[in-house]
C-alpha positions as a printed Julia matrix, in Angstrom:
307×3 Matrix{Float64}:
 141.44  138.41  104.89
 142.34  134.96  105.39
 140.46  132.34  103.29
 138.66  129.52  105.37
 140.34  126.64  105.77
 139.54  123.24  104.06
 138.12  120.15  106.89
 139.89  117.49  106.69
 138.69  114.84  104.67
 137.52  111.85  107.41
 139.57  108.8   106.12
 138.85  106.81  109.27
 134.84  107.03  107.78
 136.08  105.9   104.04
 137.79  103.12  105.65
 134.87  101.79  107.96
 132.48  101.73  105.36
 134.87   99.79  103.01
 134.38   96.32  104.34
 130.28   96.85  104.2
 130.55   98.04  101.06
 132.25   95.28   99.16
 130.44   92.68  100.79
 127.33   94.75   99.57
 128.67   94.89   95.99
 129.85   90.95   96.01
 127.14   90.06   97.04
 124.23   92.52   95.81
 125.51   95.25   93.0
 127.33   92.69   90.84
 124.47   89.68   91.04
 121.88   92.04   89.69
 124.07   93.93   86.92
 125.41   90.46   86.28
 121.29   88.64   85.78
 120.56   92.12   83.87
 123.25   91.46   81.66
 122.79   87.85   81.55
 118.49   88.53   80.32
 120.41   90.37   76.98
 122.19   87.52   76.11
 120.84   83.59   74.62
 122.52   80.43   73.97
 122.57   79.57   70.03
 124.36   76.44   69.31
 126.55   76.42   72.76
 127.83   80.34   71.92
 126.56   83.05   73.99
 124.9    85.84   71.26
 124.16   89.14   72.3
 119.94   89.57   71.28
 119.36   92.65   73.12
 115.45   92.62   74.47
 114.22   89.74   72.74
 114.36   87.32   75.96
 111.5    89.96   76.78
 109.68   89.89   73.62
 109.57   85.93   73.79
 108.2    86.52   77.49
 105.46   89.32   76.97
 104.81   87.88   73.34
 105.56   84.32   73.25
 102.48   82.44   74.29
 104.72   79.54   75.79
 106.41   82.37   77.62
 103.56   84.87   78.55
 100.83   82.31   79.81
 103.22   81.07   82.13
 104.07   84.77   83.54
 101.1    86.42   83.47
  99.71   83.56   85.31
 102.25   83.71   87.65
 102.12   87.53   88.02
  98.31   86.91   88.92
  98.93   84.38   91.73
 102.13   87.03   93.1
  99.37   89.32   92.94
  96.86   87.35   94.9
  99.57   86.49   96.98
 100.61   89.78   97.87
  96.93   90.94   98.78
  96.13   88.32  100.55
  99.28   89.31  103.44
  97.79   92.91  102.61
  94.43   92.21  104.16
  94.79   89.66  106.49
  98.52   89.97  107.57
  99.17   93.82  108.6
  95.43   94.1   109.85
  95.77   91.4   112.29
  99.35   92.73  113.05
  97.68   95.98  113.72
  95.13   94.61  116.18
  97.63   92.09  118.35
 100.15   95.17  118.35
  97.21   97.56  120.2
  95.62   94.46  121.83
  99.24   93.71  123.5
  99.93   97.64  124.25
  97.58   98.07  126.1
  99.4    98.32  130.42
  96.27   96.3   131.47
  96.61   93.01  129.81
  98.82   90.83  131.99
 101.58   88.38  130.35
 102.01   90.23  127.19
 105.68   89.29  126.63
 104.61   85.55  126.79
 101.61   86.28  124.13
 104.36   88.4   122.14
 106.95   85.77  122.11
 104.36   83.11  121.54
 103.19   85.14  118.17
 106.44   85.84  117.03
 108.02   82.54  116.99
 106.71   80.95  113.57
 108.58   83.84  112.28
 111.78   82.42  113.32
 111.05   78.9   111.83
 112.54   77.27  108.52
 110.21   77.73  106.18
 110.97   73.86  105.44
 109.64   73.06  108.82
 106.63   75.26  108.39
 105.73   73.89  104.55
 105.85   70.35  105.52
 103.64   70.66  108.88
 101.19   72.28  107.48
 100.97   69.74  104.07
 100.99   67.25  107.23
  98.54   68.95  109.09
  96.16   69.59  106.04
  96.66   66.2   104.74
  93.74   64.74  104.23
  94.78   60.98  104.34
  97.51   61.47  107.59
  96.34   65.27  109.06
  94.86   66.19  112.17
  92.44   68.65  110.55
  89.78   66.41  109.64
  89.71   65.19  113.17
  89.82   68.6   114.88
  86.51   69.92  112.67
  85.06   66.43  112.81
  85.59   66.81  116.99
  83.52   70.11  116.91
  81.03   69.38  114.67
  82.43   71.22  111.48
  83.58   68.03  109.48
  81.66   69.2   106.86
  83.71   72.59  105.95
  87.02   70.58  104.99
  88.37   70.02  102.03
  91.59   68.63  100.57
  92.48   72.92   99.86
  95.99   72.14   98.73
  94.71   70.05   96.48
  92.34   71.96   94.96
  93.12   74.83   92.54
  90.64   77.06   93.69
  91.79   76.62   97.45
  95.48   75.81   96.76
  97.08   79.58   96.68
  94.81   80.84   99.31
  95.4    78.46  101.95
  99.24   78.78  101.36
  98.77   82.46  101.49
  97.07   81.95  105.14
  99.75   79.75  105.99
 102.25   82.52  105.3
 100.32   84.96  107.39
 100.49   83.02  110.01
 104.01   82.34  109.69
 105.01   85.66  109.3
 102.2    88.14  111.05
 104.69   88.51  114.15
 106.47   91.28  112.53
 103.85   93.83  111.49
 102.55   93.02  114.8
 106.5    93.85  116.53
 106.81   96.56  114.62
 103.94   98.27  114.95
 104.11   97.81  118.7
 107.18   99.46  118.97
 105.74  102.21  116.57
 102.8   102.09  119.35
 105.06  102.79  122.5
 107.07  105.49  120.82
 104.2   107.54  120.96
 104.91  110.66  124.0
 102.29  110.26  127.03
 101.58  114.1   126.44
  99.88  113.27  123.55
  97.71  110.4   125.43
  97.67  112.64  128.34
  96.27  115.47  126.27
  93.88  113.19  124.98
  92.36  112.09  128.57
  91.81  115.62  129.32
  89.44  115.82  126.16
  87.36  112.62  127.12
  89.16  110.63  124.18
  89.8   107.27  125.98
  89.83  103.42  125.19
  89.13  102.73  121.65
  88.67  106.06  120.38
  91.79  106.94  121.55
  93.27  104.42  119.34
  90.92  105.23  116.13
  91.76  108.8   116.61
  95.11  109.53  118.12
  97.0   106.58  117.55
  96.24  105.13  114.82
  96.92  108.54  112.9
 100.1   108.8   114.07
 101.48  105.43  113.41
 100.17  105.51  109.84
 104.3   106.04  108.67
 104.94  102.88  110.08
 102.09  101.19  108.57
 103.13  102.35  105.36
 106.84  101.15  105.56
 105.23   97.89  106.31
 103.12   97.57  103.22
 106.16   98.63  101.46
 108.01   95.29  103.3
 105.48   93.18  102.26
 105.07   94.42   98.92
 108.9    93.93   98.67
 108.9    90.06  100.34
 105.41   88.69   98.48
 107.22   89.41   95.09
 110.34   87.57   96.29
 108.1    84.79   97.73
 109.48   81.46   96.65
 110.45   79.4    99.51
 106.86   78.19  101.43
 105.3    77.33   98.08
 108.55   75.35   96.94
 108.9    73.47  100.45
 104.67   72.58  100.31
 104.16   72.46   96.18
 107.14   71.77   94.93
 109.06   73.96   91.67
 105.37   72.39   89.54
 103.66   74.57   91.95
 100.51   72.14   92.14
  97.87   71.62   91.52
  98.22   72.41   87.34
  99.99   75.82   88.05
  97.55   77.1    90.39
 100.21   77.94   93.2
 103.24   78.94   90.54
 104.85   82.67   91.54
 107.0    84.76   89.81
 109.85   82.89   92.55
 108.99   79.55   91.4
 108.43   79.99   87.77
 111.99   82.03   87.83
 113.12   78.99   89.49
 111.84   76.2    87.19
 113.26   78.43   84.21
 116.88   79.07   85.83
 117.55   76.11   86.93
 115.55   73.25   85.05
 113.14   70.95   86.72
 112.23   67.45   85.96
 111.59   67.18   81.96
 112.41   70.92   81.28
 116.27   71.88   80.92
 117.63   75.12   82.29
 117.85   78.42   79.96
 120.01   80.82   82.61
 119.24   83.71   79.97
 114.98   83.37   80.27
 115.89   82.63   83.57
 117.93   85.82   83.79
 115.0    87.59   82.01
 112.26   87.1    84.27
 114.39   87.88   87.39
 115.0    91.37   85.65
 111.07   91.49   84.96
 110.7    90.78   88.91
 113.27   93.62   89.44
 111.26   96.2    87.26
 107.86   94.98   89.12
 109.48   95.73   92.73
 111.28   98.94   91.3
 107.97  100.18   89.89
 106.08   99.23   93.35
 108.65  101.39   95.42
 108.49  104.13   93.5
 105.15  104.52   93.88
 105.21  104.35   97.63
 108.58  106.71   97.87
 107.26  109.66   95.43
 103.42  109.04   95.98
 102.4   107.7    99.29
 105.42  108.53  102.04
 105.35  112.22  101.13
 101.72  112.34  102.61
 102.47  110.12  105.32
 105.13  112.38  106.27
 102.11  114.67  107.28
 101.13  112.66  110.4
 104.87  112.15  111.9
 105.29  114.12  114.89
């Protein structure tokens, strides 16, 4: 009886994948082993010295430290459902407002949507600090030309207005791709089912509420999951319209900016790359934790509604 013979091992697969996975590792693998093993480490009198977990003690336990983070944790937070809300809710509605075969122009409303997602987040901070202004922006004229002068208010310079107006701003910036994505999600779905649908009366609306919308709830979920992922990495509008202070007093300050401000140093305060280091790893654990929870609790009853 002759034994089976052994495939060949595929060395043209090995050698395709090579060049994608170093650049990966340069420029992924070896940055986060390299800021995990930097949080272990502090600076004592210009030597490195190994302290172990201590950078974390001084953040969770230090009151210097922990204010700072749990404050910042609490705006990420905010931050986060804010986009959760507002952001894939609105996506949701322009993706089945722009589906729909009757509305005429929809690639010019699409494109029109998506491009603030395309812009430098520079470009997008500063117009809107211009815009909001209240000394140089056009936004007390505009609500002083309908009536409304009465509802503004300097909101990035107030505390209470500050992160939630910058959160709007992001929406706005960025709700062309839960809108895209769900659209696509939106025509992949077979005209059987629709079809099948029509032949039980379920038309218009309720066809969305109770066809569609059930079967693009995967895609909705891999797009919480995104934003979860990209509000806890947030760092760039609020540095381009606050600044690494994150004005007014701390009322704006992220886990990006305070990471920032501790890395690198800002104004009066000197750099410590090892606290730095520290609460990068912390953001790593928070993001870790968040997927986790979506990958072994949520998308395994999502999973239910694919077809």
């Amino acid at each position: 009886m002759a034994l089976p013979s052994r495939k060949p091992f595929r060395w043209h697969i090995a050698v395709f994948l090579a060049p994608a996975v170093f650049v990966y590792t340069a420029v992924m693998i070896y940055p986060l082993f390299n800021t995990l093993r930097l949080s272990l480490y502090s600076r004592v009198d210009q030597e490195r010295v190994w302290v172990g977990l201590d950078n974390f003690r001084r953040l969770f336990g230090d009151a210097i430290w922990s204010d700072q983070f749990w404050n910042a944790l609490a705006n990420n937070t905010w931050f986060f459902v804010i986009h959760m809300l507002v952001q894939n809710p609105i996506g949701v509605a322009l993706a089945a407002i722009l589906s729909s075969p009757r509305l005429r122009f929809s690639a010019f409303y699409r494109s029109a949507i998506f491009i603030p997602t395309i812009l430098s987040f520079v470009i997008v901070g500063f117009a809107w600090k211009l815009i909001l202004s209240p000394i140089w922006g056009i936004a007390p004229g505009m609500l002083d030309a309908i009536g409304l002068k009465f509802l503004y208010a300097p909101w990035l310079g107030k505390e209470e207005y500050a992160l939630t107006t910058l959160s709007l701003v992001s929406v706005w910036q960025y709700v062309g791709i839960p809108m895209m994505l769900i659209y696509a999600a939106l025509l992949s779905i077979p005209d059987e089912i629709l079809e099948a649908g029509e032949c039980d009366g379920i038309t218009g609306m309720s066809a969305f509420w109770k066809i569609k919308l059930p079967l693009i709830l995967p895609s909705i979920g891999i797009i919480s999951i995104l934003t979860f992922v990209a509000n806890f990495n947030a760092f760039d509008l609020i540095y381009a319209a606050q600044g690494a202070l994150a004005g007014p007093d701390f009322s704006t300050d992220i886990l990006g900016t305070f990471m920032y401000r501790t890395f690198f140093g800002f104004q009066l305060q000197l750099g410590d790359p090892h606290m730095g280091s520290t609460i990068a790893s912390a953001m790593f654990a928070i993001i870790l934790v968040g997927v986790c929870i979506y990958l072994f609790g949520i998308q395994r009853r999502l999973r239910s509604y694919q077809f």
